[in-house]
Backbone as a chain_set.jsonl record, in Angstrom:
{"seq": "XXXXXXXXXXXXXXXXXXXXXXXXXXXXXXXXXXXXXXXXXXXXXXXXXXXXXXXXXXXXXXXXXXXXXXXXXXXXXXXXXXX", "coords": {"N": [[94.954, 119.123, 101.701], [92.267, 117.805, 101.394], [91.174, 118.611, 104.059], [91.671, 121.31, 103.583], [89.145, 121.782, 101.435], [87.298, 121.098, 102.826], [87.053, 123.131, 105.024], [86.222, 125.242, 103.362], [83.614, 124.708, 102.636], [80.289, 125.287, 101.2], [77.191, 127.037, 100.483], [76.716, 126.546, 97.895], [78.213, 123.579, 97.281], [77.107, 122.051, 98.815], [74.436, 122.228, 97.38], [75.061, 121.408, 95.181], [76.173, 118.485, 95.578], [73.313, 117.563, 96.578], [72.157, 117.92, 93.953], [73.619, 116.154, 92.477], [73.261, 113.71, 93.605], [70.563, 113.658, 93.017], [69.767, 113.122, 90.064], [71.704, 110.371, 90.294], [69.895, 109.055, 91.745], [68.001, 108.932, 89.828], [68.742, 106.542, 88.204], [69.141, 104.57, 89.676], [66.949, 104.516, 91.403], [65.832, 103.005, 94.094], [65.373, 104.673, 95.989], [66.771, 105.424, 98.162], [68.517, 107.592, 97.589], [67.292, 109.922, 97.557], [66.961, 110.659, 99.783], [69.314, 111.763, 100.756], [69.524, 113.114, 99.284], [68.101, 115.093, 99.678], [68.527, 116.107, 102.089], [71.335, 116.909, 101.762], [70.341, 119.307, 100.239], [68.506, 120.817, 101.684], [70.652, 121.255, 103.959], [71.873, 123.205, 102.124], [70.043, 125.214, 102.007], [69.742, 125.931, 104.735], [72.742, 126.691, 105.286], [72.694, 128.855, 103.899], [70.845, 130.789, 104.922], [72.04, 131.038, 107.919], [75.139, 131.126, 107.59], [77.348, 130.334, 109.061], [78.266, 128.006, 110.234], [80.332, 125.345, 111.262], [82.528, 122.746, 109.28], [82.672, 120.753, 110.185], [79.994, 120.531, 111.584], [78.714, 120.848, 109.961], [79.357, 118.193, 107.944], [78.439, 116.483, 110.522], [75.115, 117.29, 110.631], [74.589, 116.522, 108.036], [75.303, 113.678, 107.707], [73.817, 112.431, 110.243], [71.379, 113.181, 109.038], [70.795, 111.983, 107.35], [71.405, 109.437, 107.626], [68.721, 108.961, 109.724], [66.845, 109.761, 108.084], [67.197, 107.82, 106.108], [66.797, 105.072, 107.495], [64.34, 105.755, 108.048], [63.03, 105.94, 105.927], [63.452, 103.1, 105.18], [62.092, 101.692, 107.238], [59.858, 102.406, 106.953], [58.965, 101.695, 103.908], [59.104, 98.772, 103.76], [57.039, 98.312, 105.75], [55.179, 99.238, 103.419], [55.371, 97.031, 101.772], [54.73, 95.223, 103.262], [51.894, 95.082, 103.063]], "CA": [[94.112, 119.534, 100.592], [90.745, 117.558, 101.482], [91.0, 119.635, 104.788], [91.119, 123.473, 103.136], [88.531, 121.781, 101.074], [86.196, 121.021, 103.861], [86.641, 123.883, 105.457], [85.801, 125.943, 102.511], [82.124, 124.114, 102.156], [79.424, 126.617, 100.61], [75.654, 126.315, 99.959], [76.643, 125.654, 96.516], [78.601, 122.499, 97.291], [75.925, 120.931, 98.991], [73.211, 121.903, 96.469], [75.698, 120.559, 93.607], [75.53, 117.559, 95.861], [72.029, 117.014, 96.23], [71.588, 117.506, 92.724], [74.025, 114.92, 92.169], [72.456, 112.627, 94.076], [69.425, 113.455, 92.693], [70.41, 112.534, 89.176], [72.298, 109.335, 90.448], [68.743, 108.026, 92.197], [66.755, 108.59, 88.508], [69.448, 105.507, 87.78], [69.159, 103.481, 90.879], [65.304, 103.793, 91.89], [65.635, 102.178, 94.868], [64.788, 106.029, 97.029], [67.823, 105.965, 99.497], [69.481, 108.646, 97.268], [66.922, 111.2, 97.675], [66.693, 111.56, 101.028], [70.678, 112.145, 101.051], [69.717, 114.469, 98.021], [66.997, 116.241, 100.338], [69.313, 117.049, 103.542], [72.186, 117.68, 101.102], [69.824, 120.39, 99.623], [68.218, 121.289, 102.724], [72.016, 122.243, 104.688], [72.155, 124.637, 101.184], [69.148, 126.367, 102.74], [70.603, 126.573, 105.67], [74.0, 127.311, 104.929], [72.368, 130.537, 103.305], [70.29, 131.172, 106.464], [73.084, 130.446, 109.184], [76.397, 130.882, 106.869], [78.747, 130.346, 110.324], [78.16, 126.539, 110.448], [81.484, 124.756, 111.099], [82.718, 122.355, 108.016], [82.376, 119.437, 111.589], [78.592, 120.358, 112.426], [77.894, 120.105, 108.218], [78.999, 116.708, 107.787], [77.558, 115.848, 111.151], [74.298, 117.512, 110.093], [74.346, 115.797, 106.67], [75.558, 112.122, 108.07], [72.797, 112.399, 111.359], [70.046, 113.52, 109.089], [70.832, 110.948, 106.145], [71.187, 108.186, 108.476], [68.169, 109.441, 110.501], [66.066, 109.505, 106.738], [67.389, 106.177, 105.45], [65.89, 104.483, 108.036], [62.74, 105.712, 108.111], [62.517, 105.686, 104.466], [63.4, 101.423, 105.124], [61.098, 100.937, 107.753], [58.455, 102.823, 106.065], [59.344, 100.934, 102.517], [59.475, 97.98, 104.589], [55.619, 98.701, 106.481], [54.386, 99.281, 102.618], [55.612, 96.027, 101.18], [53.963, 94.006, 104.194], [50.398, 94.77, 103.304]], "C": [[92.63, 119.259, 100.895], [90.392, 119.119, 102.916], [90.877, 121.258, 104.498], [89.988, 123.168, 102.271], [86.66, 121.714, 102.1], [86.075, 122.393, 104.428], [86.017, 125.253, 104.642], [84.275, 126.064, 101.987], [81.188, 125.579, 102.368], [78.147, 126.109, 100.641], [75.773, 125.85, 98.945], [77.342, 124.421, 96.387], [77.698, 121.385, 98.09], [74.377, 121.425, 98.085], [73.887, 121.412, 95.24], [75.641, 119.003, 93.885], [74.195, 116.906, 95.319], [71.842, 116.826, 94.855], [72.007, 116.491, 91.995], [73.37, 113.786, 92.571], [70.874, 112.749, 94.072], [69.097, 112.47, 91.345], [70.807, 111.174, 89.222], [70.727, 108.158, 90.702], [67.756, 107.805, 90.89], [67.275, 107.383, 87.833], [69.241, 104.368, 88.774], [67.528, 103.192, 91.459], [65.336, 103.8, 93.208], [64.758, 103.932, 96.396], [65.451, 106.36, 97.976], [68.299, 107.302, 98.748], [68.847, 109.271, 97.259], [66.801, 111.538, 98.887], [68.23, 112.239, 100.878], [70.516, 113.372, 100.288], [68.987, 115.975, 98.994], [67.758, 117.133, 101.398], [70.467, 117.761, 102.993], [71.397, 119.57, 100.831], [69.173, 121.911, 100.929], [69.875, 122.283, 103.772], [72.791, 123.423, 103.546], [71.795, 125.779, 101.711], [69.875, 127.011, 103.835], [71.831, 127.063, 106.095], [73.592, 129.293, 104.352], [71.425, 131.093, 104.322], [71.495, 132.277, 107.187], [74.5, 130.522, 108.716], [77.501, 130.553, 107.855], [78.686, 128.952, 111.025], [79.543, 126.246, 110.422], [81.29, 123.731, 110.073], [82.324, 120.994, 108.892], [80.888, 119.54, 111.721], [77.933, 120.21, 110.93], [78.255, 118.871, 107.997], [78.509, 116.359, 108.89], [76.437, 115.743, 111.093], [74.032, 116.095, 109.328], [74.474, 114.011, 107.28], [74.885, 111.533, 108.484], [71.485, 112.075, 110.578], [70.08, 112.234, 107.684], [70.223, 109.881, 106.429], [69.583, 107.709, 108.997], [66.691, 108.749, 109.091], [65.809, 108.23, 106.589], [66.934, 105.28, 106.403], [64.358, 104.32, 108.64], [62.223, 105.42, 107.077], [62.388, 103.414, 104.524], [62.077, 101.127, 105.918], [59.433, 100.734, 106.852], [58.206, 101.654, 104.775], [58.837, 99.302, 103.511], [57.72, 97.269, 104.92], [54.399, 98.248, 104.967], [54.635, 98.237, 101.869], [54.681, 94.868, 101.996], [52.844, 93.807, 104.246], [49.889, 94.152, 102.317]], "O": [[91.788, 120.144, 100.747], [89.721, 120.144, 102.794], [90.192, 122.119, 105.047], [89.42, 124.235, 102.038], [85.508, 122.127, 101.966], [84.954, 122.895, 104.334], [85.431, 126.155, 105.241], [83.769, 126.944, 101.291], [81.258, 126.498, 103.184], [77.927, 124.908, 100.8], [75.165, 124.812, 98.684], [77.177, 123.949, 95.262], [77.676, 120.164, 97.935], [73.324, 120.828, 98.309], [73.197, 121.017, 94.3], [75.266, 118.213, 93.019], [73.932, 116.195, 94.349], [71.419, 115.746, 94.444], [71.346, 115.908, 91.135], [72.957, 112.949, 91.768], [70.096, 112.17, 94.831], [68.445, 111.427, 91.383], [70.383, 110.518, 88.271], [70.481, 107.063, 90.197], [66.952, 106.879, 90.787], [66.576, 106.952, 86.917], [69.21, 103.209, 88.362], [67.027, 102.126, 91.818], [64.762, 104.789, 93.666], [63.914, 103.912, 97.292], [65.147, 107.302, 98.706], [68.475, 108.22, 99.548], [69.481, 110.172, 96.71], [66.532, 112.707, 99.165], [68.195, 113.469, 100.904], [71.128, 114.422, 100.484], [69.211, 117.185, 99.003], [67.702, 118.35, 101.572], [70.776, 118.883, 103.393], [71.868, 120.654, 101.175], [69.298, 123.133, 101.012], [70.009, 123.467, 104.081], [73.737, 124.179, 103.764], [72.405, 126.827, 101.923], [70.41, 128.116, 103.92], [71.99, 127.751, 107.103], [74.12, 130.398, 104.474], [71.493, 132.322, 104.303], [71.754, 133.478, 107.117], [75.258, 129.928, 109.482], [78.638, 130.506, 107.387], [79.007, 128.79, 112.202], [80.156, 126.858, 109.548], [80.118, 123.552, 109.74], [81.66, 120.148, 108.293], [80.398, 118.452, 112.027], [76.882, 119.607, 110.714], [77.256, 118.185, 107.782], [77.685, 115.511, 108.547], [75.984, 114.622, 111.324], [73.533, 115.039, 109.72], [73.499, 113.274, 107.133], [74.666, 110.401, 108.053], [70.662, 111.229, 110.926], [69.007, 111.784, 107.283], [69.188, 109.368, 106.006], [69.152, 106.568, 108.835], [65.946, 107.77, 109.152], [64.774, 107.59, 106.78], [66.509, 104.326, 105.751], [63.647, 103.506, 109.228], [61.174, 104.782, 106.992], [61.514, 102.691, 104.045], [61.144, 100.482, 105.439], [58.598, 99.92, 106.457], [57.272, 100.853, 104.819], [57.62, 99.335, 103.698], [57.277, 96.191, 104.526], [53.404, 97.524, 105.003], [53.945, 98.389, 100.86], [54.095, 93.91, 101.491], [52.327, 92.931, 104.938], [48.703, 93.824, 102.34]]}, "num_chains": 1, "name": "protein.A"}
């Protein structure tokens, strides 16, 4: 079941994402959940670009570029607390 669900992934399941996790961060603050919200939203775009993305190179996408975010967003966060 998760599997025909994965492979089924649309632009509109990652912009229902993001917007979830846009929503979730106006509760939490803290700013990790928008980047996740941003690349979520962003592999919408490109899902409607590029529609022949495997359901494997969208969560790698999404996981890479999260990851990739969330630690720049820390360091950064991080940089602007130290002055």
């Amino acid at each position: 079941m998760l599997l025909t669900f994965l492979q089924g992934l649309s632009p509109w399941h990652w912009l229902g994402l993001g917007i979830l996790l846009l929503i979730l961060e106006v509760f939490d603050a803290g700013g990790y959940l928008l980047w996740m919200a941003l690349v979520a939203t962003g592999l919408a775009v490109l899902l409607q670009v590029l529609p022949d993305f495997s359901w494997k190179l969208q969560l790698l996408l999404f996981v890479s570029l999260s990851t990739l975010l969330l630690l720049l967003w820390k360091r950064w966060r991080e940089h602007l607390l130290d002055r």
